[in-house]
C-alpha positions in Angstrom: -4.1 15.7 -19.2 -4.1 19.2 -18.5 -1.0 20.0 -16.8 -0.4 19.3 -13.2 2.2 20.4 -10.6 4.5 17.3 -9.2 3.0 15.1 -6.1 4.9 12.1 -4.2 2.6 10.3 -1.5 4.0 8.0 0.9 1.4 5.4 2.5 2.0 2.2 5.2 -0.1 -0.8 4.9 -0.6 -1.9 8.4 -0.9 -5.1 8.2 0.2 -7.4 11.1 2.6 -10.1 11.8 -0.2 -12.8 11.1 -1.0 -11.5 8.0 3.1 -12.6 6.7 2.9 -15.6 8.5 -0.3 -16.6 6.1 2.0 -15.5 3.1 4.3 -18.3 4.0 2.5 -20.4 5.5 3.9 -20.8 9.3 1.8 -20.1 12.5 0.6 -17.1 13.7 2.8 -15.6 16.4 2.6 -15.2 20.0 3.8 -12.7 22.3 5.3 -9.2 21.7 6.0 -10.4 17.9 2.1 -11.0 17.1 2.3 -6.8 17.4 5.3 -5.7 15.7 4.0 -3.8 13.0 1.6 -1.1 15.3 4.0 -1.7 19.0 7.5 -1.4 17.1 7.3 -0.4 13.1 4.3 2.3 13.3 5.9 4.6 16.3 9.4 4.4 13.9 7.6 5.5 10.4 5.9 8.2 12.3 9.2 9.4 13.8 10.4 9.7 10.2 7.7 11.4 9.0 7.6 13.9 11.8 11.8 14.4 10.8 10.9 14.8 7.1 7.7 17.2 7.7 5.1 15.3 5.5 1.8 13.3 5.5 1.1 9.8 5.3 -1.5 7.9 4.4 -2.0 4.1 6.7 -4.7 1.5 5.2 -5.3 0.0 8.4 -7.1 -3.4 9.1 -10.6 -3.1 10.5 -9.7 -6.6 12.6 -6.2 -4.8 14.1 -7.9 -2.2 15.5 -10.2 -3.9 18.2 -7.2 -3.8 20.4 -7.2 -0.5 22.1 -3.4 -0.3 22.3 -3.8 -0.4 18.5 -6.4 2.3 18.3 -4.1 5.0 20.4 -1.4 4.6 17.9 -3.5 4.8 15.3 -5.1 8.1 17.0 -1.9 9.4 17.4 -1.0 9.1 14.0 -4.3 10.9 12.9 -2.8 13.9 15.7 -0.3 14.4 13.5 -1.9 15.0 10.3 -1.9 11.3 8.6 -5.0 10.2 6.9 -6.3 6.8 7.6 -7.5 4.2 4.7 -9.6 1.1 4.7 -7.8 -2.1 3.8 -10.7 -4.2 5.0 -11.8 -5.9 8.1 -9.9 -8.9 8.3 -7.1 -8.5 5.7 -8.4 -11.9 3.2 -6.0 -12.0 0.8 -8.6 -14.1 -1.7 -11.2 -11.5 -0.3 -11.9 -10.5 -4.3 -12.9 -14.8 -5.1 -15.7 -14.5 -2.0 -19.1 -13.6 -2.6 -20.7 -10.1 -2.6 -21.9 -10.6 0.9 -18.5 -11.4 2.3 -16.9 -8.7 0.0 -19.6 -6.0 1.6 -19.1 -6.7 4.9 -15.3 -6.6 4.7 -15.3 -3.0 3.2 -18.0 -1.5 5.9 -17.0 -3.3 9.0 -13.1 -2.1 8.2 -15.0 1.4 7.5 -16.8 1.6 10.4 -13.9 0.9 12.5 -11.8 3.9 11.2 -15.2 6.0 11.2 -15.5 5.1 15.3 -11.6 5.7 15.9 -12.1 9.0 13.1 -15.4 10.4 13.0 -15.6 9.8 9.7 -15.4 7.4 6.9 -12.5 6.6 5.0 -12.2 8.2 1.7 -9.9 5.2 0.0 -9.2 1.9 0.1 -6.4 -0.4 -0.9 -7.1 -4.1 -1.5 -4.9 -7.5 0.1 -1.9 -8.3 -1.8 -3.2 -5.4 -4.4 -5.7 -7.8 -6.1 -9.0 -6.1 -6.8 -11.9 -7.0 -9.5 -14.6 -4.6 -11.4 -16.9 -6.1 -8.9 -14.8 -4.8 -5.8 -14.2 -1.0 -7.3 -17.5 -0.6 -8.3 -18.6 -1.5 -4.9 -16.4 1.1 -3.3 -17.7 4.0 -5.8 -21.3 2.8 -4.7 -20.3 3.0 -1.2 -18.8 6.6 -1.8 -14.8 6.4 -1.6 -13.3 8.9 -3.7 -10.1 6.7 -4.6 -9.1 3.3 -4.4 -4.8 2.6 -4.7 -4.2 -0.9 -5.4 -3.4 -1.4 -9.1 0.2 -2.9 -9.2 1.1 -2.7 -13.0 4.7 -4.6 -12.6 5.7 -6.8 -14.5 8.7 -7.8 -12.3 6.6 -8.1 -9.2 4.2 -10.3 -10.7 6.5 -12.9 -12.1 8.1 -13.1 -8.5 5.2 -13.1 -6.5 3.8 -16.3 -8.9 7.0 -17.9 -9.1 7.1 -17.6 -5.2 3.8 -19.1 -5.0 4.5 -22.3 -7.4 7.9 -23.3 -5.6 5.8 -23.0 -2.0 2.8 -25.0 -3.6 6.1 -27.8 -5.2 6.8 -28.1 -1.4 3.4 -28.9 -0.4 2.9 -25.7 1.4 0.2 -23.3 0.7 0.4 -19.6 0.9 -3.1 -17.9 1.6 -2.0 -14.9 -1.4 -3.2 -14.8 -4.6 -2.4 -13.7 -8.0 -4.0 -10.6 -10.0 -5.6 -11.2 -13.2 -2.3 -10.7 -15.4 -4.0 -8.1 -17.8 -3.7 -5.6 -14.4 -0.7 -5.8 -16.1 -1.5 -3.8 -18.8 -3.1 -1.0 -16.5 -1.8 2.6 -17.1 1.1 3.6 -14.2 -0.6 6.9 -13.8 -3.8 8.2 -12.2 -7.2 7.6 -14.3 -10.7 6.7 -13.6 -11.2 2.9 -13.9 -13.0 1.4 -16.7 -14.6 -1.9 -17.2 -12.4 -3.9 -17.1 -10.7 -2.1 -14.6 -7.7 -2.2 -16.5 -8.8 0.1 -19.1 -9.4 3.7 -18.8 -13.2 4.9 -18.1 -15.5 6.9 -16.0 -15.6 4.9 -13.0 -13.4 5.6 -9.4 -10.5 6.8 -9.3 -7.3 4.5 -9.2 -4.4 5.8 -7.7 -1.7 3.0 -9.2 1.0 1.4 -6.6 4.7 3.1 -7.8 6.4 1.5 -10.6 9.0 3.4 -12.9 9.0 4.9 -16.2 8.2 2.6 -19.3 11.7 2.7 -20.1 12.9 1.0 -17.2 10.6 -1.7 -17.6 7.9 -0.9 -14.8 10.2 -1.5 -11.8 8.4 -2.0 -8.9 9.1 1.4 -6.3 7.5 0.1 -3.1 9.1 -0.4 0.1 10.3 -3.9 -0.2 12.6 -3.1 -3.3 14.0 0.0 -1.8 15.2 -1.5 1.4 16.6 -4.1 -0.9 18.1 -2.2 -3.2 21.1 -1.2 -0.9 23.1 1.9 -2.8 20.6 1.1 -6.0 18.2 3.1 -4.2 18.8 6.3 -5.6 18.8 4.8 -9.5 15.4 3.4 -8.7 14.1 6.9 -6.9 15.9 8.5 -10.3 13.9 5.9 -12.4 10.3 7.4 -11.1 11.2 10.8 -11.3 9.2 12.4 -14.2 6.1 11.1 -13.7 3.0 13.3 -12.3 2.7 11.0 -9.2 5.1 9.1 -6.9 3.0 6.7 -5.0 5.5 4.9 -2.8 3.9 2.4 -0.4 5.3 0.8 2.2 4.5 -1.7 4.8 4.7 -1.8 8.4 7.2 -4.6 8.0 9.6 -2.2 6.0 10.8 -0.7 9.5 10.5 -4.1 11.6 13.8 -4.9 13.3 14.2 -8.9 13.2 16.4 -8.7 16.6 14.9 -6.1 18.4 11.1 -7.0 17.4 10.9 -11.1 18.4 11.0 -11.3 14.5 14.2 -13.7 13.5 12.2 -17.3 12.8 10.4 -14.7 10.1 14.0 -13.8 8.6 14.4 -17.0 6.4 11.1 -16.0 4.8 11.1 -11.8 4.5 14.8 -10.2 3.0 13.3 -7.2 4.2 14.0 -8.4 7.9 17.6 -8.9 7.6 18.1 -5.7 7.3 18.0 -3.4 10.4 15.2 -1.1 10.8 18.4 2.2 11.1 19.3 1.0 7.6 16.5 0.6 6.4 14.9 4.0 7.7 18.1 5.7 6.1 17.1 4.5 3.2 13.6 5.6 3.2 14.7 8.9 4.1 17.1 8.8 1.4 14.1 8.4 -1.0 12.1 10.8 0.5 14.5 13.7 0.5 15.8 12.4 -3.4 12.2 12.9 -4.9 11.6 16.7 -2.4 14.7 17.6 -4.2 13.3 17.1 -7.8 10.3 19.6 -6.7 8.2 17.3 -6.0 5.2 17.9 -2.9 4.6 15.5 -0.7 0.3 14.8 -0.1 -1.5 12.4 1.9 -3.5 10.1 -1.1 -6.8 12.1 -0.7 -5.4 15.3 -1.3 -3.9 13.6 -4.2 -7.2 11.6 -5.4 -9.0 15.4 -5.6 -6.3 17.0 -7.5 -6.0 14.7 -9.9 -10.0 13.7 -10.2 -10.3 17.4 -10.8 -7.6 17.5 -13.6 -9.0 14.1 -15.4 -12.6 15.2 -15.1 -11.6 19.0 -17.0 -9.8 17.4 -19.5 -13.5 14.5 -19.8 -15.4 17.8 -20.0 -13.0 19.5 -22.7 -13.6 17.0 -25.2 
């Protein structure tokens, strides 16, 4: 690939307290908790971002942003600079095993939203629970995104999302997330334009992958979760992505959810992430953030990043 300065993007997947409660099966929420992730996490990550002086990219729900509270947040965000994805209309996390119809409408209602809070339409999208199909990014390059960033290539976060799965299904209790094909697995970690199968390398959209390290360190997954886990491992894992041409570090809204102060403890038993407090778990975020500035790396929103590097891959296409 012809070479290419250094880019880190951070981006938020909005998705709402219901949307964790599905993962382990409990009921939806009522009350202040039900909107945690826009009334309590969003204001704190755009705090952050203001402090550290970058752009952000949030795949919002379609469905979260029929409450108007939700769309002034969300406007607010786009104020400051932040770029606003699709992560479809109702957040289905077996959205990729419905028909075309249902797949469709899920991608252009959850556009249509943005474009009505945005005045335009969203430029990338990033699947539920990071599953996605040929069917589902061809669909999206038909429908004119420039970039899709869902393609988790981890082999560690595979094996515990499965393994999380089977023990809920051995207690009779059944999560509404899925599984990616396991050959995702096999996806390259860096950007490239999707082939068919998706996994391979073609001509096709382009896929911004979700962080994992280098190859040497076994693919470890870099997203929100395992930073805000890792405690004073943080900076070996941030040290264990450095080198490559991209950084994509996504987070989710739950990564700066308080259990106490949010309505959140009868989630605790089920999310690590939530007994942790959202101070500790910002300082590590900044932590991050100022780790991977420090080893010259910029800081873009994910379309910025999707045309520099379609412009790189598609020069080096041409060369040959």
């Amino acid at each position: 690939m012809t070479s290419l300065k250094r880019i880190a993007a951070v981006s938020v997947d909005l998705d709402e307290i219901p949307r964790y409660c599905e993962i382990h099966d409990l009921p939806h929420p009522s009350g202040s908790a039900r909107n945690a992730v826009y009334r309590k996490a969003l204001p704190r990550f755009l705090r952050l971002f203001a402090e550290e002086h970058i752009s952000c990219t949030l795949f919002a729900v379609g469905g979260d942003l029929e409450d108007e509270a939700n769309r002034v947040l969300l406007a607010e965000a786009v104020s400051q600079g932040h770029e606003i994805g699709n992560h479809s209309f109702h957040h289905y996390y077996d959205m990729t095993r419905r028909d075309a119809t249902c797949l469709l409408e899920e991608i252009e209602r959850g556009s249509e939203q943005i474009e009505s809070l945005c005045g335009g339409r969203p430029k990338g999208f990033r699947a539920p629970g990071y599953v996605v199909t040929d069917a589902l990014l061809e669909t999206l390059r038909i429908l004119g995104y420039e970039y899709d960033s869902s393609v988790f290539p981890c082999p560690a976060y595979y094996l515990a999302k499965a393994t999380a799965l089977t023990m809920m299904s051995m207690r009779s209790r059944k999560s509404k997330s899925i599984v990616d094909d396991p050959r995702a697995l096999l996806a390259p970690a860096d950007p490239y334009r999707v082939g068919r199968p998706y996994w391979r390398i073609g001509d096709g959209i382009l896929e911004l992958p979700i962080g994992v390290s280098g190859d040497r360190f076994g693919r470890l997954p870099y997203i929100g979760t395992a930073l805000c886990l890792a405690g004073s491992y943080g900076r070996f894992l941030t040290d264990s992505v450095i080198g490559r041409p991209f950084i994509n570090l996504e987070l989710h809204g739950i990564d700066l959810a308080d259990a106490d102060m949010d309505n959140l403890s009868s989630l605790k038993r089920y999310q690590p992430d939530l007994r942790h407090t959202a101070s500790s778990k910002t300082k590590n975020l900044r932590q991050a953030i100022r780790q991977i500035k420090s080893a010259g790396y910029q800081f873009e929103t994910l379309i910025k990043t999707a045309n520099h590097f379609a412009t790189a891959i598609d020069a080096d296409l041409e060369s040959f």
